[in-house]
Every structure is written in C-alpha cells, then in structure tokens.
C-alpha positions in Angstrom: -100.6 72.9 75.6 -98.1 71.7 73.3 -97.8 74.0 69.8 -98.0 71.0 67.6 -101.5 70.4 70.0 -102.5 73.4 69.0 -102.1 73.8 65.6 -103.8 70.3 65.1 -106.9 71.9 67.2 -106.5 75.0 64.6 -106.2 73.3 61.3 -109.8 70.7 63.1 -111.1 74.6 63.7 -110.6 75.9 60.5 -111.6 73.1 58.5 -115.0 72.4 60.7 -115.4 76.0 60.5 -115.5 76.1 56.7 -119.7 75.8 55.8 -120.5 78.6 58.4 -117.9 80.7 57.5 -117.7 80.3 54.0 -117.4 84.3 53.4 -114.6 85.1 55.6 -112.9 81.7 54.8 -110.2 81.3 51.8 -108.7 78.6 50.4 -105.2 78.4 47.9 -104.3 74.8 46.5 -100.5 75.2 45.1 -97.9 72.3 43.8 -95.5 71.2 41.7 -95.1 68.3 39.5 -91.6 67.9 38.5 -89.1 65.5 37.3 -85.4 65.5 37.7 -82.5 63.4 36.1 -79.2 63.4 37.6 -76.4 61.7 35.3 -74.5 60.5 37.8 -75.5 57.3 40.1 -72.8 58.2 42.6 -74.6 60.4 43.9 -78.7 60.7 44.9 -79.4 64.4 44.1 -82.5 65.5 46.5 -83.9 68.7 47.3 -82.5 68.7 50.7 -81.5 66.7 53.8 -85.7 65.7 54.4 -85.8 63.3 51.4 -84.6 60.0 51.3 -84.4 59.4 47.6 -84.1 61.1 44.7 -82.3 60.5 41.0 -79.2 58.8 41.2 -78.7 58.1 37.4 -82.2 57.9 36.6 -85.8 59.6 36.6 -86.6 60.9 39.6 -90.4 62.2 40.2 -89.9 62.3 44.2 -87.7 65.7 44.6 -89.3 68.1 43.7 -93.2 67.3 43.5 -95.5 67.9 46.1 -98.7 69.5 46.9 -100.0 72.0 49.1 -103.1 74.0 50.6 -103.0 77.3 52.3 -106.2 78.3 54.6 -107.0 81.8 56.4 -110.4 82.5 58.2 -110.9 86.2 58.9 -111.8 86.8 62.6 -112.8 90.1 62.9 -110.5 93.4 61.2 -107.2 93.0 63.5 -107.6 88.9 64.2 -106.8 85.7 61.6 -106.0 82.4 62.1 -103.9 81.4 58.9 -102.1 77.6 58.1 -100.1 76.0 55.7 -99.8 71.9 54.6 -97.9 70.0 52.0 -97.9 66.6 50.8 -94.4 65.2 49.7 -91.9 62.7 50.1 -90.0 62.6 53.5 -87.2 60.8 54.9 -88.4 57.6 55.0 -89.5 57.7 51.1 -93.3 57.6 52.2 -95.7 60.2 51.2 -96.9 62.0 53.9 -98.6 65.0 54.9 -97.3 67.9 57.4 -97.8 71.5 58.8 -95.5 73.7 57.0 -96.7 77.0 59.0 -100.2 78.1 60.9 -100.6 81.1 63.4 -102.9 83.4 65.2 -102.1 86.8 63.7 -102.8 90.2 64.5 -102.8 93.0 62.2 -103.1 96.6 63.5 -104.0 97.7 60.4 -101.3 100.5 60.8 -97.1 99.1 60.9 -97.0 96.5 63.1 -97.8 93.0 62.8 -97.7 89.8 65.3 -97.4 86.0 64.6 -97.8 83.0 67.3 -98.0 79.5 66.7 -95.9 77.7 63.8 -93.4 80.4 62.0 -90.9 80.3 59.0 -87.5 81.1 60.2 -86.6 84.4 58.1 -83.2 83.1 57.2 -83.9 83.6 53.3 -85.7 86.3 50.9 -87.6 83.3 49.8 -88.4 81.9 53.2 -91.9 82.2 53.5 -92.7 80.6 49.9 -90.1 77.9 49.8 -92.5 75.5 48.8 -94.7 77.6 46.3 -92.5 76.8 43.1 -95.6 79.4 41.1 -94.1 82.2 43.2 -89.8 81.6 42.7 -88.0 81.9 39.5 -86.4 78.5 39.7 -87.3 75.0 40.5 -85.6 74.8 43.5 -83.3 77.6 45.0 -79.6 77.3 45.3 -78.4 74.4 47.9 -75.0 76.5 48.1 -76.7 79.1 50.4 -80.4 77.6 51.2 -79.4 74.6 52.4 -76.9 75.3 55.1 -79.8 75.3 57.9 -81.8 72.1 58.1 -84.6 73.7 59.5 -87.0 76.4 58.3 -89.7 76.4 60.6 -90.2 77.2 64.7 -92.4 77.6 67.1 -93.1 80.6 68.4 -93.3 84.6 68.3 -92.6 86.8 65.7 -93.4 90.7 65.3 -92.9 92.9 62.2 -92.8 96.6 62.6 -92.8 98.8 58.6 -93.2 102.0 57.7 -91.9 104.4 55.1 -89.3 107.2 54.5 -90.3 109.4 51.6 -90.3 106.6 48.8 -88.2 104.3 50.6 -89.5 101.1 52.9 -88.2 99.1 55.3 -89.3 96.3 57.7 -88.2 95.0 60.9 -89.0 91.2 61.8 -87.9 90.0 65.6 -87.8 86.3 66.1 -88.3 84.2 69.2 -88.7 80.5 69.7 -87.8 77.0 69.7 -87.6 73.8 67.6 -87.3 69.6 67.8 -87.0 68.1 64.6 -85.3 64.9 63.1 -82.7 65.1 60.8 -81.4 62.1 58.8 -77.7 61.7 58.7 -77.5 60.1 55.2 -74.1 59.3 55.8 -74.8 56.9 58.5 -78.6 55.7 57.5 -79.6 56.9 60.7 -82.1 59.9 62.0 -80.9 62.2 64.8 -82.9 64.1 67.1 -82.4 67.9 67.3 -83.6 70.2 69.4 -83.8 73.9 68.4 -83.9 76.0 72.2 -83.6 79.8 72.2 -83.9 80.8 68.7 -84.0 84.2 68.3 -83.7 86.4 64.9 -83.3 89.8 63.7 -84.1 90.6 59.8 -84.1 94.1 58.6 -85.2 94.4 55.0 -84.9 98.2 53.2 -85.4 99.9 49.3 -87.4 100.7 46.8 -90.1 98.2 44.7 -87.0 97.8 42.5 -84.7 97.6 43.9 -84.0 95.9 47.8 -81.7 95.0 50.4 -81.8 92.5 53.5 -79.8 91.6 56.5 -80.6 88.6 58.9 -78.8 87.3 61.7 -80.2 84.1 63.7 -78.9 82.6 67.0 -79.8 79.8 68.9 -78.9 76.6 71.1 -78.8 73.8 69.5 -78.3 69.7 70.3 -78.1 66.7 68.1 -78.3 63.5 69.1 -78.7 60.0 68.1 -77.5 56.5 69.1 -74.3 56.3 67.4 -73.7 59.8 68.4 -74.5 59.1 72.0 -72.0 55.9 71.8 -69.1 58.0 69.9 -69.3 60.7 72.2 -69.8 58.8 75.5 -66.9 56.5 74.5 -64.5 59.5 73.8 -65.2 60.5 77.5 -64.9 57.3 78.7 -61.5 57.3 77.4 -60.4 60.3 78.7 -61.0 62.0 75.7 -62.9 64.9 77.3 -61.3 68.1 75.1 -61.8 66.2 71.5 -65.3 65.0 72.7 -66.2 69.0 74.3 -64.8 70.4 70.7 -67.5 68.3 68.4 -69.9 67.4 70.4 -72.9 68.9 68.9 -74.7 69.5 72.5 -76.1 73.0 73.8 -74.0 74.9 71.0 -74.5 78.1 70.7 -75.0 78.2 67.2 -75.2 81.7 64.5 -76.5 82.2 60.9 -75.5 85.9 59.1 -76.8 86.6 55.8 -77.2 89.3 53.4 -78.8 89.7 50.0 -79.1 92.1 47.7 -82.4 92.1 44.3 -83.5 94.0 41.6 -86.1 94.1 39.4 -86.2 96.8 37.1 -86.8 96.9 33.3 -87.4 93.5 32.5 -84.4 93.2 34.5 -83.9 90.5 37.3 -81.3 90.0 39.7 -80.5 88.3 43.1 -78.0 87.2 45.4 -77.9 86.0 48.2 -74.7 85.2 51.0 -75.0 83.0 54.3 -72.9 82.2 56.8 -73.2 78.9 59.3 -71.5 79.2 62.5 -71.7 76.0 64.7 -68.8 75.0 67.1 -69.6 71.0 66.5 -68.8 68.5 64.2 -71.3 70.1 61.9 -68.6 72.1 60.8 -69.1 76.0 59.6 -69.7 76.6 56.3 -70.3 79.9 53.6 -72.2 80.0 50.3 -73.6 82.4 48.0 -75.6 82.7 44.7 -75.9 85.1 42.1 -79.0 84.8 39.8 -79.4 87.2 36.2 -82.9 86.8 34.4 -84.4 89.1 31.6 -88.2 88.9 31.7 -90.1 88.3 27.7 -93.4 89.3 28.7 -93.9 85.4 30.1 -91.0 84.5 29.3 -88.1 84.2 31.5 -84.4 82.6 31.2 -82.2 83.0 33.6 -78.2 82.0 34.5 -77.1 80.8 38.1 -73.7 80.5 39.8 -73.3 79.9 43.3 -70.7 78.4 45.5 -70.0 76.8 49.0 -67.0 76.4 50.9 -66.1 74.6 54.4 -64.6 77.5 57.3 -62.3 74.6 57.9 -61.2 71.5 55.3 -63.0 68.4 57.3 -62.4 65.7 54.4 -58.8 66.7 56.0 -59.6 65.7 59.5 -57.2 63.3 61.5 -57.9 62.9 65.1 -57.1 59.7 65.6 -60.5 58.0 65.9 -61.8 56.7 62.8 -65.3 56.9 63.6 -64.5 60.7 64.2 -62.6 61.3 61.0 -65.4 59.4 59.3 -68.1 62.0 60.9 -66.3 65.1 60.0 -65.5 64.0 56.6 -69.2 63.7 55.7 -69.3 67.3 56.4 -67.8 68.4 54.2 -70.5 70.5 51.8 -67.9 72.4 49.3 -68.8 73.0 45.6 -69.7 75.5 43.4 -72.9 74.7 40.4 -73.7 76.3 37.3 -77.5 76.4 36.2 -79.2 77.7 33.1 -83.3 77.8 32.9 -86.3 79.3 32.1 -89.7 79.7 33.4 -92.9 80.3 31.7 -96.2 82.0 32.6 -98.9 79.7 31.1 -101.5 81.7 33.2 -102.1 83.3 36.5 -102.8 79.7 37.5 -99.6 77.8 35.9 -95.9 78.0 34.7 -93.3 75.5 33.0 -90.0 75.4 34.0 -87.0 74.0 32.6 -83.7 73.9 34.3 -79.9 72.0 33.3 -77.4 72.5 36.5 -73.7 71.5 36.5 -72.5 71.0 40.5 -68.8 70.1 40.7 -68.0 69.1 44.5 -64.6 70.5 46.1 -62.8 68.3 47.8 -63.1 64.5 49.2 -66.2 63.4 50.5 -67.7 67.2 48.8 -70.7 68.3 47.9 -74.7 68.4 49.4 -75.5 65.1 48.0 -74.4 62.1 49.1 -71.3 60.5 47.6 -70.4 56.8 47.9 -67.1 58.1 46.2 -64.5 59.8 48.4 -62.9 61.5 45.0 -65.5 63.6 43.9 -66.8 63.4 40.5 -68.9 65.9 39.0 -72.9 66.2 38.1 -75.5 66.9 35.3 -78.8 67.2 36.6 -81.8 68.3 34.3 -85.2 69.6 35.5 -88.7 70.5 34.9 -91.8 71.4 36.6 -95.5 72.5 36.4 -96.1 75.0 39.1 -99.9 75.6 39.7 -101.8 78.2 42.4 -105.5 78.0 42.6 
C-alpha cells in the first residue's frame, strides 16, 4: 500500500475514531493570518517555491496565511498514531488542503523513539514547526538558508535515540526514505516532477537548555523532470552533446545537504544561526547561506535584528555554453543575496502573538535573488510584514 494510501486511511481512522475515543484523542488548531507588502513589482516575493503568487508592489494576504490542525490518538503507553494538515495557497493560487506530516509512533518510554509514515526532513532547527508561526520568533524564517531544499517532508523511517551526560543532552535522529513531489519552475511557468529516492539523514543535536548545538547532513538521489526539460536535454544528446547534457542533467544525482547551527537562550537573551550547504551536480546549481538572528526578550515582548546571506558555489547568471535555452536555465539559478530584517513579536496570550517585521533583500548578481525577477539587473526590495499567530 502506497504511503499517501495510508495516511489517507489514518487521518479517515482518526477522525471516525474521534466520539469513542474522545479521552485519548487531542486536537491543536494553529494559523496565521498575515499580510505582506513588497515595494517592488519586479519581483513577486512568496514564502517559497510552493506559491504562485504573492506581493509584487502591493498587498499580499496569500504568503504567509494559512491554517492548520494537529491530531494524536493515544494507543496504548508505547503506541500513537499522530498527523498534521494545513490549508494554504499552492502553486496554482487555489486554496487547498494537504498532509504536512502523520506517523505511527513508538515510544519506549526510556531513549529511543521510532516514526513511520509521513516525516519532516530534519534539515533545519525549526523543521518540525515550520508552519506553526505561534512557535518561531519570526514570520517566516530566513530564505537565505531555509529555502535551499524544496522539500521538507518524506516518506518513510526515522529513529531518535537521547540520553544524558551529567547536565548535558544530546539526540541522535537517523533518516531513511523517499519522495515525489512537484516543483514549479517559476522561471518557465511550468511544474516539474521530482522524485526524491534514497534519502537518508544523520542529525546529531547536543547542550544545555541554554545553550545548543546541531549538525545535519542529508543525502539522496534525486531526478527532475518536466517537458521542456525532457526536450532540452534529449535535444543536447541528439546533437551529440552527450558531456554538456551528462553535466546538468538533473537525473539520478546524487545530491548532499550539510548544515550546522548554533542557539542560545539565556537571560532574556536570544540568539541563533544557522549555515547550509546545497550540493547538487545539476543545473540546480550549489549554493550556501546562513543567518544570524539577535533578540532580547521584555517579558512579552520581543525585537529582534536579522542578517543572512546566500551565495552561488559557482556564478550561473555567468553561464555560456552555447545553447541559449541552457544559459537561460542556469541563469535562473542563480539564488545570491544577502537581507536585512528588523521585527518584533508579541505574546498576547498562550493562545496568540502579533508580529511585525520590515526586511531589506538586495539580490547579488544578474538574474539574483529567491524571488523571481523579470529584471536581469537586480534591483533591490522592501518588504513589510505582519501576522496573528494563534494555537488552540
């Protein structure tokens, strides 16, 4: 049986399952209802990749708003089946409705823990509430370094051993499965079909409750395909072009993320930063980023400061092979630039926050930047943000 099968049959379980279960069942409603501006209408400024629209000179309500419900229903002390939905707009600027997570999980009640179904990739500190804006500091985390994998979800296996050393901690997560997705290729306004096949991750995450370090490393095969990168491709080799075509075809690549992070939280005190690294021998060129975030917490009360930064392992807005429909691929790549962001976020209750957010992204280079450009000089960006987070 298919997972997606499954995990249909699961959510039909849990939700059927609800009246005679009603003491071991829980139930968390979260979202976000936020607005964004983006000075510029050169550019469409989204959330990522999975969103068709977004502001491009004017208000935007789509990017960031969405709404989400979290079930788990309590088999017996080792045993629970646990699943995650939101409600947003996708690719195709429709509101629809999807399974961000849901698994069969065992608990030994000791140090070890086992997932199967639908899993978050642990790529990110913040992986596993990307979409719960109540439980991040900032609207939406930093593109620079959270937006190099288009992905953040498998199917599959994961176990987590933890224990402690004195008044130290530390947690081992081991990763194994496989993903098909589609992935819009704004550039082109087409979709392309990519499929995720031995994925497997190692994330060791070690300190104290103040202060904490992580290390993740993911591999995996990986193709992409779509008709006009079937016809580029196929005509290359037609051609004779068999080396140009074997260097960027995106097809079985064996395909590495790296990152480290470093946060602390101590008197009032915030701080975080994260590095990635993207390694993929394809047209979808390699690329680094990091972020470094300072906050001071008021009680409620918490501004913060962002900088964070991108860069391309090799300049594609550079590219000349000699086929234009090449040159044009690669130079879409190109994701360089560096932002600037200045916010705050409120406690209201244990239910809500406000946030407020200004962000300054300068792209680096032609064709730069994570949001698509119908300019090949770059020009910069002002984007201002807020949101209502609530949990129930």
């Amino acid at each position: 049986m298919k997972i997606k099968n499954l995990l249909h049959k699961i959510s039909i379980f849990l939700l059927s399952a609800l009246p005679a279960h009603s003491g071991e069942f829980d139930i968390k409603t979260f979202g976000t209802i936020g607005s964004v501006y983006n000075d510029n209408s050169n550019y469409i400024y989204r959330k990522d990749i999975f969103q068709k629209d977004g502001s491009s000179g004017d208000l935007s309500f789509k990017t960031d708003t969405l709404i989400g419900l979290q079930t788990s229903l309590n088999i017996n002390e080792n045993f629970s089946l646990l699943l995650q939905g939101i409600v947003n707009n996708d690719y195709n600027d429709e509101v629809k409705a999807k399974i961000d997570w849901g698994y069969l999980k065992y608990d030994s009640g000791e140090n070890i823990v086992v997932k199967v179904g639908r899993i978050r990739t642990p790529y990110y500190r913040n992986s596993d509430n990307l979409n719960v804006g109540y439980s991040n500091l900032m609207i939406r985390e930093s593109v620079e370094v959270y937006g190099q994998v288009p992905f953040s979800s498998y199917n599959g296996i994961e176990a987590i051993y933890s224990n402690i050393i004195n008044k130290y901690f530390y947690t081992l997560q081991a990763n194994y499965g496989k993903e098909e997705l589609t992935v819009p290729i704004h550039s082109l306004n087409q979709k392309a079909t990519v499929k995720v096949d031995d994925l497997y991750a190692l994330n060791l995450t070690f300190g104290t409750t103040a202060l904490q370090a992580r290390v993740t490393y993911l591999n995996a095969d990986i193709t992409a395909s779509s008709l006009s990168l079937d016809q580029l491709f196929g005509g290359l080799r037609a051609y004779g072009l068999n080396e140009l075509a074997d260097k960027y075809e995106f097809k079985d690549k064996k395909s590495e993320y790296m990152g480290v992070g470093l946060f602390l939280d101590y008197n009032n005190i915030i701080f975080s930063t994260e590095y990635g690294h993207r390694k993929i021998p394809s047209f979808f060129a390699d690329v680094h980023g990091y972020y470094a975030t300072l906050g001071y917490s008021f009680d409620k009360l918490i501004p913060f400061i962002t900088y964070a930064k991108s860069k391309m392992d090799v300049v594609t807005y550079e590219a000349n092979t000699g086929i234009s429909a090449l040159d044009a691929l690669l130079h879409a790549q190109n994701l360089a630039q560096s932002s600037e962001t200045v916010g705050m976020k409120y406690y209201i209750n244990e239910h809500f926050d406000i946030k407020l957010q200004y962000e300054h992204v300068t792209p680096k280079g032609d064709y730069g930047s994570y949001h698509l450009s119908s300019l090949q000089k770059p020009q910069e960006l002002n984007v201002f943000s807020f949101a209502l987070d609530f949990i129930f």
